[in-house]
SERONU-528929 format. One line per 2 residues: number of its first residue (from 1); for each residue x, y, z of N, C-alpha, C. Coordinates in steps of 0.2 Angstrom, whole numbers, plus 5000, padded with zeros to 4 digits. Example, Ala and Ser with C-alpha at 12.3 -4.5 7.8 and 13.67 -1.06 7.14 Angstrom:
<rs>
1 = 5066:4972:5039:5062:4978:5039:5066:4984:5039; 5064:4989:5035:5068:4995:5036:5064:5000:5039
</rs>
This chain:
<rs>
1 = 5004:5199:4660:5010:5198:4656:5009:5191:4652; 5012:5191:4646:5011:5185:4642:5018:5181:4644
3 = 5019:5177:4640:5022:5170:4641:5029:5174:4637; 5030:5178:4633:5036:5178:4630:5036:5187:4633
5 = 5034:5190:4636:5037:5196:4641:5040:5192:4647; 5037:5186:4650:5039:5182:4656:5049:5181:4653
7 = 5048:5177:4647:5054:5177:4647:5061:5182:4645; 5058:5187:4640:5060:5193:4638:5064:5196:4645
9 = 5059:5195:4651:5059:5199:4658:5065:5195:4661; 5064:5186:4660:5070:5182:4666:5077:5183:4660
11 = 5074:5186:4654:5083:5182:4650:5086:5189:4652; 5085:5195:4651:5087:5201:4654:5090:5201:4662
13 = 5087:5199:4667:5090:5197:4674:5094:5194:4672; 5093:5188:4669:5098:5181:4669:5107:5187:4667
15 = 5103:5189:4661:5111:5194:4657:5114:5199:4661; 5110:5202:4665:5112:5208:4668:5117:5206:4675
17 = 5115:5200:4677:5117:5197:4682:5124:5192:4681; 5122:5194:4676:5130:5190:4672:5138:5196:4671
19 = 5133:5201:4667:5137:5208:4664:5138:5211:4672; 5136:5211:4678:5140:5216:4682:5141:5212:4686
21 = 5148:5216:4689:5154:5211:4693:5150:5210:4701; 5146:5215:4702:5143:5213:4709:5137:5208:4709
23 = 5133:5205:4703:5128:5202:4705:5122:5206:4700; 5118:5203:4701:5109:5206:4697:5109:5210:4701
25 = 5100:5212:4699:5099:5218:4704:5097:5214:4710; 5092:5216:4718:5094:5212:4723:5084:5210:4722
27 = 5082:5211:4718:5076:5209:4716:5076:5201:4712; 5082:5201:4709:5085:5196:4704:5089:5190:4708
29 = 5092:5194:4715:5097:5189:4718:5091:5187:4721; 5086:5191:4726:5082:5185:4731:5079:5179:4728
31 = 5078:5179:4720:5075:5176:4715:5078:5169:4717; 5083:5171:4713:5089:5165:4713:5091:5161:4717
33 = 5090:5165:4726:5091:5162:4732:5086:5156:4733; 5079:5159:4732:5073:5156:4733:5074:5149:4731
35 = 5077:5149:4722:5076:5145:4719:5081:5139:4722; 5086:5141:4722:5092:5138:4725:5091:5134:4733
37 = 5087:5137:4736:5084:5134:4743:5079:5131:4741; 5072:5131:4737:5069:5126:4734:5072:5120:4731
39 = 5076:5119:4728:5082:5114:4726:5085:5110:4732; 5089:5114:4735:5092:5111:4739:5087:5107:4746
41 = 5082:5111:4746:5078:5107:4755:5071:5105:4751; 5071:5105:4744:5067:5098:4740:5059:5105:4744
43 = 5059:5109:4744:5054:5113:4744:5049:5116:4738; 5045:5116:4738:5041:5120:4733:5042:5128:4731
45 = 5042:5129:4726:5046:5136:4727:5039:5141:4728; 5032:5139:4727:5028:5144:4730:5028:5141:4736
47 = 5031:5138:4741:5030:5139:4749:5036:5141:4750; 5043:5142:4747:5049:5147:4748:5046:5152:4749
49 = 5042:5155:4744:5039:5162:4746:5036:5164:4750; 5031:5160:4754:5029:5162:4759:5034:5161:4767
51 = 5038:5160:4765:5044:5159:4769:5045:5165:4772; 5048:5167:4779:5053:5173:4779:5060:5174:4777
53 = 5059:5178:4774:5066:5180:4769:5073:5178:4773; 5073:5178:4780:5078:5179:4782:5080:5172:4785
55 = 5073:5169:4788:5077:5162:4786:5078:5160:4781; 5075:5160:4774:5077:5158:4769:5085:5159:4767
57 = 5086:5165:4767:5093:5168:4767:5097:5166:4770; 5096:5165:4776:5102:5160:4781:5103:5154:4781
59 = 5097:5150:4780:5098:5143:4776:5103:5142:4772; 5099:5147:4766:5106:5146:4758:5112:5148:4764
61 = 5112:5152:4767:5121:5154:4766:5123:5150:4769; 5121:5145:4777:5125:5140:4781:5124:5134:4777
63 = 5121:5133:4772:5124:5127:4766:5129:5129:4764; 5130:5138:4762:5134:5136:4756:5141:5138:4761
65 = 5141:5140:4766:5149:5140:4771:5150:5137:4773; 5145:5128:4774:5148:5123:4778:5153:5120:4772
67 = 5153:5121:4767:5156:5116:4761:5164:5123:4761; 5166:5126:4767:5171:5131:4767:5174:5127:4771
69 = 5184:5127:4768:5187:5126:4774:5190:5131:4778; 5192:5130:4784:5194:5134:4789:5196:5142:4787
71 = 5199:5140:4782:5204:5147:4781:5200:5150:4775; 5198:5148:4773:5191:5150:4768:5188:5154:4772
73 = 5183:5151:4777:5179:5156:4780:5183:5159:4786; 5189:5161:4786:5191:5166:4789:5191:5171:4782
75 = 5193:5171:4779:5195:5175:4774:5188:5177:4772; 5183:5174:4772:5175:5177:4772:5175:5180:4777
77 = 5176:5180:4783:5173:5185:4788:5177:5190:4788; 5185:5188:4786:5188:5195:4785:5185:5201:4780
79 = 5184:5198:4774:5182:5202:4769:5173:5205:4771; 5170:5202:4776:5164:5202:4777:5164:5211:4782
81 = 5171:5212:4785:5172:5215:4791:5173:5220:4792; 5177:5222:4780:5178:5226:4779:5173:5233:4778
83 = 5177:5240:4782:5173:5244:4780:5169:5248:4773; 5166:5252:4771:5167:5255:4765:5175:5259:4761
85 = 5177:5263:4767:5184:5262:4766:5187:5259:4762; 5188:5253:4766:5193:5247:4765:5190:5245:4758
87 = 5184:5245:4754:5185:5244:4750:5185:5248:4745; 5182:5253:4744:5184:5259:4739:5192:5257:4739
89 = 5198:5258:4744:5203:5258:4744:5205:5250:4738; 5202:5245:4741:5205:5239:4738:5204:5237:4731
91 = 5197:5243:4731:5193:5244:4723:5200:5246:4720; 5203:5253:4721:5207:5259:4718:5214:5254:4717
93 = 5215:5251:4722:5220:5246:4721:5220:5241:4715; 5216:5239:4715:5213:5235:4709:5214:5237:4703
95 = 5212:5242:4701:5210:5248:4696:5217:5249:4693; 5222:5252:4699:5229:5254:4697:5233:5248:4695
97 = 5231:5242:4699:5235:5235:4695:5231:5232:4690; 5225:5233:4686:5224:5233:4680:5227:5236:4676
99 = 5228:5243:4678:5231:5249:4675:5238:5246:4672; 5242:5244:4675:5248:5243:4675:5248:5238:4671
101 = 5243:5233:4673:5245:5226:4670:5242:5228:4659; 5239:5233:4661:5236:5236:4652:5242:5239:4649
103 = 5245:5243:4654:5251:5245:4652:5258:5240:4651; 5259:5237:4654:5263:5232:4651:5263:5226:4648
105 = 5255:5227:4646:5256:5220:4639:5257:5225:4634; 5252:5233:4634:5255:5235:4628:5261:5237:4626
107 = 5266:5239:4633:5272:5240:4631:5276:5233:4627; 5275:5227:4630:5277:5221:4628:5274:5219:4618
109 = 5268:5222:4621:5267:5221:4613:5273:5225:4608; 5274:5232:4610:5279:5237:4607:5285:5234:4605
111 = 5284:5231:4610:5295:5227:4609:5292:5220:4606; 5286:5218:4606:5286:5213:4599:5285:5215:4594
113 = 5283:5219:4591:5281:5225:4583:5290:5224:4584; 5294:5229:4587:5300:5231:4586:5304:5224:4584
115 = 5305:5221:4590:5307:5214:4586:5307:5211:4580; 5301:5211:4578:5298:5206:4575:5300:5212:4567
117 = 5302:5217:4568:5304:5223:4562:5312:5221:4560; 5314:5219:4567:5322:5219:4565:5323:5214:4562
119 = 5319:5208:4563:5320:5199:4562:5318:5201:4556; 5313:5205:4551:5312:5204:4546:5317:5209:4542
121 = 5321:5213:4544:5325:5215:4543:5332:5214:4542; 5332:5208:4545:5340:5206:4549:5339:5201:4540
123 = 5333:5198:4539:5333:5191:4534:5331:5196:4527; 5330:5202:4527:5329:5206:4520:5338:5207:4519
125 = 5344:5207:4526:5349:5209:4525:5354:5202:4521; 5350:5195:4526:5355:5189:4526:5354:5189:4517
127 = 5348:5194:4513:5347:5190:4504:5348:5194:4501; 5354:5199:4501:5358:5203:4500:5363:5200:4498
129 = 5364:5197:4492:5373:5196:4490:5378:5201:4489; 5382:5200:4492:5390:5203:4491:5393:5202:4487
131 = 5396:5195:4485:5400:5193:4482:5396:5187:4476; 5395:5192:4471:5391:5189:4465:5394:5185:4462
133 = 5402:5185:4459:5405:5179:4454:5403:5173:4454; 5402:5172:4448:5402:5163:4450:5411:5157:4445
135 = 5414:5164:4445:5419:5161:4445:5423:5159:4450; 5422:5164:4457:5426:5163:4463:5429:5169:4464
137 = 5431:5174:4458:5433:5179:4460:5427:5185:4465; 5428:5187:4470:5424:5192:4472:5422:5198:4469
139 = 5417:5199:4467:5414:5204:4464:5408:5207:4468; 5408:5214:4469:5405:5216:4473:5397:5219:4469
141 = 5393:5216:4470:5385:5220:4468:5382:5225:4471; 5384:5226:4476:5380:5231:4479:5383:5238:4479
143 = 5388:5238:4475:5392:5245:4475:5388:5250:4469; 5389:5255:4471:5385:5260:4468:5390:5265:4468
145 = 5390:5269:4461:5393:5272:4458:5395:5270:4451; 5401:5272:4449:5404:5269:4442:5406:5265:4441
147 = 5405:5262:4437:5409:5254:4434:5416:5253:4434; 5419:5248:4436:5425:5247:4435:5429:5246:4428
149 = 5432:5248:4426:5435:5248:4418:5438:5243:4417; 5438:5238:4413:5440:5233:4409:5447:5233:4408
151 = 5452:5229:4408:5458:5230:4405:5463:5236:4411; 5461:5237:4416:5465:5240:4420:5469:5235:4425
153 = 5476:5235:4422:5481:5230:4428:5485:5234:4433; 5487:5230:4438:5492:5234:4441:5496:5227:4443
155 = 5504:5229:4441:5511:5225:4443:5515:5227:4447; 5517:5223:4452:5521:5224:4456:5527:5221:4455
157 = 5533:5223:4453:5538:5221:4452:5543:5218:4458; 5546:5214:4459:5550:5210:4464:5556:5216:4463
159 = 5559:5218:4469:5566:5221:4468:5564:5228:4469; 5559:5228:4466:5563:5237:4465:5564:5241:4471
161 = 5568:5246:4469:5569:5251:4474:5566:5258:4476; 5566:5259:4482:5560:5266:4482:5566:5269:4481
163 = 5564:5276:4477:5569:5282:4475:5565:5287:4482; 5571:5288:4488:5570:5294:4491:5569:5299:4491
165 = 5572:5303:4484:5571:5307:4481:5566:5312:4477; 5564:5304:4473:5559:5305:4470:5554:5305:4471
167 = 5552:5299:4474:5545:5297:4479:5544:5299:4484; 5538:5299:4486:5536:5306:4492:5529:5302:4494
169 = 5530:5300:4500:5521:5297:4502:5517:5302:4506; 5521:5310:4500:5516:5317:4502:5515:5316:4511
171 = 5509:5318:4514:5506:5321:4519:5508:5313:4523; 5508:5308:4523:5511:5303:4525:5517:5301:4528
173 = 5521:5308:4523:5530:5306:4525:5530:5308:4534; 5535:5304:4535:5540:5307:4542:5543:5313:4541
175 = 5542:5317:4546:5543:5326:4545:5549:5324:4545; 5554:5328:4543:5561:5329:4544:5563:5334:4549
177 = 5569:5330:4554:5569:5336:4556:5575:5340:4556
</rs>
């Protein structure tokens, strides 16, 4: 392989082991391991190879548990202890509280759209005048129908007296009995 299949090959590991939530494939992790052990114990990385995997493995991992505190690596060895069970189940649990939590930003989104209709709503209301004169007299603009007629007065005379007889406030009166 040439020089630019070599790197075509590690930038694809590199992404793939990024894009999935468990890790690269386990050809890409021992890679990684190797390299990480050659760093850390100042080894050459062609005599990591000729190393046994399993010491190599255990190396990295008792470096990387010694920098755990107490409760840390109990909770490593609990999660380490779980069956496939327990993790299908803690997977599905996961899954359901994604669920939920996708469900309620969308609904939260809902009630901001809705919100956010009546706030522009409430302010197309507040620029709405009512009372148009700028004499001071009340005049109503928003009335729809006929015009009011010019020259229509009405007088209320001081004194006068209601005719019982003659006036009737129809369907209003007090029934007689």
């Amino acid at each position: 392989m040439n020089y630019r299949t070599h790197e075509i090959v590690a930038l694809r590991d590199v992404w793939f082991s990024r894009l999935r939530k468990d890790g690269g494939s386990p050809d890409y992790d021992l890679r990684r391991i190797f390299r990480e052990y050659s760093k850390l114990f100042h080894t050459p990385l062609h005599v990591v190879h000729e190393l046994p995997v399993d010491f190599v493995v255990r190396a990295w991992l008792e470096e990387i548990y010694e920098k755990f505190e107490n409760e840390d690596l109990r909770a490593e060895a609990l999660d380490l202890l779980r069956t496939e069970e327990d993790l299908i189940a803690a997977k599905l649990r996961e899954d359901e509280d994604d669920a939920y939590a996708f469900n309620a930003l969308r609904e939260e989104s809902k009630v901001e759209v809705a919100i956010k209709k009546l706030e522009d709503a409430m302010k197309a209301v507040r620029k709405i005048p009512l009372f148009g004169s700028k004499s001071g007299e009340p005049e109503l603009t928003n009335v729809k129908g006929p015009k009011i007629q010019e020259g229509i007065t009405m007088r209320f005379e001081p004194g006068g007296a209601l005719d019982e007889e003659d006036d009737s406030f129809g369907i209003l009166e007090k029934p007689k009995k």
